[in-house]
N, C-alpha and C positions, 0 to 999 in steps of 0.2 A: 504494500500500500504506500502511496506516494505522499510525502508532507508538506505541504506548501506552506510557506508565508506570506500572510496578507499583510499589504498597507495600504492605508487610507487617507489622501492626501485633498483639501478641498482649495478653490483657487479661484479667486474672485477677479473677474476682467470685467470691468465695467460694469454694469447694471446685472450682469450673470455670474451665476457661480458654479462653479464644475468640481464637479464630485471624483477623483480620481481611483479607483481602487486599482490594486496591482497585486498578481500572487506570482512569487517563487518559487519553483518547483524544487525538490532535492532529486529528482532522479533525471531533469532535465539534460537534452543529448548536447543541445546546442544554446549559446546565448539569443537572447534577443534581437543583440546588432548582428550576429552570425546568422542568424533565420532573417533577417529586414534584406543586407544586403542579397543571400542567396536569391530572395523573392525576387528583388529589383534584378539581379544579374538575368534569372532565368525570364524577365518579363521584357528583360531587355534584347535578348535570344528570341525571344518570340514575336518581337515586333519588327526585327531588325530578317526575320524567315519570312514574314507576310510582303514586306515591303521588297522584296527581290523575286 
């Protein structure tokens, strides 16, 4: 079973406020920036096959 950590972060920009929650996995393969950038590489692979 997987343990996560939660945080709860709230952020007021102007007349709104944004409720932030975030959990961290312990048994997590990849970070965050490691999984953003792969998405962005592979979506950039796939736009860059349409367009040819």
């Amino acid at each position: 079973m997987s343990e996560n950590t939660v945080s709860i972060t709230e952020k007021a920009i102007g007349d709104t406020l944004y409720i932030i929650e975030s959990a961290v996995s312990s048994v997590a393969k990849e970070t965050a920036y490691d999984k953003l950038k792969r998405m962005i590489l592979n979506d950039t692979k796939s736009l860059e096959m349409k367009a040819s």
